[in-house]
C-alpha positions in Angstrom: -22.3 1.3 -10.6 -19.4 -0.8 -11.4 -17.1 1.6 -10.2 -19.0 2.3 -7.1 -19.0 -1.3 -6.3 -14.4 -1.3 -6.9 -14.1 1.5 -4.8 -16.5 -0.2 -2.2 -13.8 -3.4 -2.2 -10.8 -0.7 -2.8 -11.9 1.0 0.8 -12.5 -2.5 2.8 -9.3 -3.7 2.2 -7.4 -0.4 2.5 -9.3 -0.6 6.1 -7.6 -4.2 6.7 -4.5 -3.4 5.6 -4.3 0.0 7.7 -5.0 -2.1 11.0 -2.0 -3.9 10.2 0.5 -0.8 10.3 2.1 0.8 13.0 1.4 4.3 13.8 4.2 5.6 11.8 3.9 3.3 8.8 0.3 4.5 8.7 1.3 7.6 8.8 3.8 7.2 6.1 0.8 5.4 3.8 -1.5 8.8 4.5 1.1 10.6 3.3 1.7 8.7 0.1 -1.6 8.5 -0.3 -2.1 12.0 -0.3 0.7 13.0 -2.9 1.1 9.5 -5.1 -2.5 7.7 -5.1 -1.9 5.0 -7.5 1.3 4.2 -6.0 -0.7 4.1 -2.8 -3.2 1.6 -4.8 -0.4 -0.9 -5.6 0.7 -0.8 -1.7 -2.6 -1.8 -0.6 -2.8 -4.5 -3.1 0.9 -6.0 -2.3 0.2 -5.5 1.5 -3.7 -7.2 1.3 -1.4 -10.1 -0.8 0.6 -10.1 2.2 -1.7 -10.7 4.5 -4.0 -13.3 2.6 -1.4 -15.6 2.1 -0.5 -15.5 6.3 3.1 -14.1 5.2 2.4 -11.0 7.8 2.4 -12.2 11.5 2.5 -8.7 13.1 2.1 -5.2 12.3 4.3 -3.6 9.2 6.4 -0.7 10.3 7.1 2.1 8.7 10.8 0.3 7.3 9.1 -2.7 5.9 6.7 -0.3 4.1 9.6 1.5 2.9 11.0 -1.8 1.2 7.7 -2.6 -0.2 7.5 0.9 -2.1 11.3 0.7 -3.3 9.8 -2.8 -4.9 7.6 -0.8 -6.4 9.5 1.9 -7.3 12.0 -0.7 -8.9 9.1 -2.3 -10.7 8.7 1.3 -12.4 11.7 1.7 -13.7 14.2 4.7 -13.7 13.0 7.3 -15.9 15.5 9.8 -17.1 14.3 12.9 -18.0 16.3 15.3 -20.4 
């Protein structure tokens, strides 16, 4: 039930944040979604940050997106495998 009810809040803001993307931002998101879905997760929740806080006057393109998921990236870390 509990988890119902997070994915319930996970899909209304994913639904407010995709209304703020361009076309080819969004289609950028679908495909990260797609391949990298917790990565996807964090976007959402930087983006929904974004836009609570009135930091996002008009729609993200698919460059802004970009810099947000390099923040994220460089949040990771590098990982070297050997």
């Amino acid at each position: 039930m509990e988890d119902q009810k997070i994915q319930e809040q996970f899909i209304a803001l994913e639904s407010q944040v995709k209304q703020n993307l361009t076309k080819e931002a969004l289609i950028r998101y679908s495909n990260l979604k797609t391949v990298h879905p917790e990565t996807a997760i964090k976007l959402v929740s930087i983006i929904a940050q974004y836009l609570m806080n009135g930091e996002i006057k008009e729609k993200i393109t698919e460059q802004q997106l970009k810099t947000v998921l390099m923040q994220i990236q460089e949040k990771k870390g590098l990982r070297i495998i050997k």
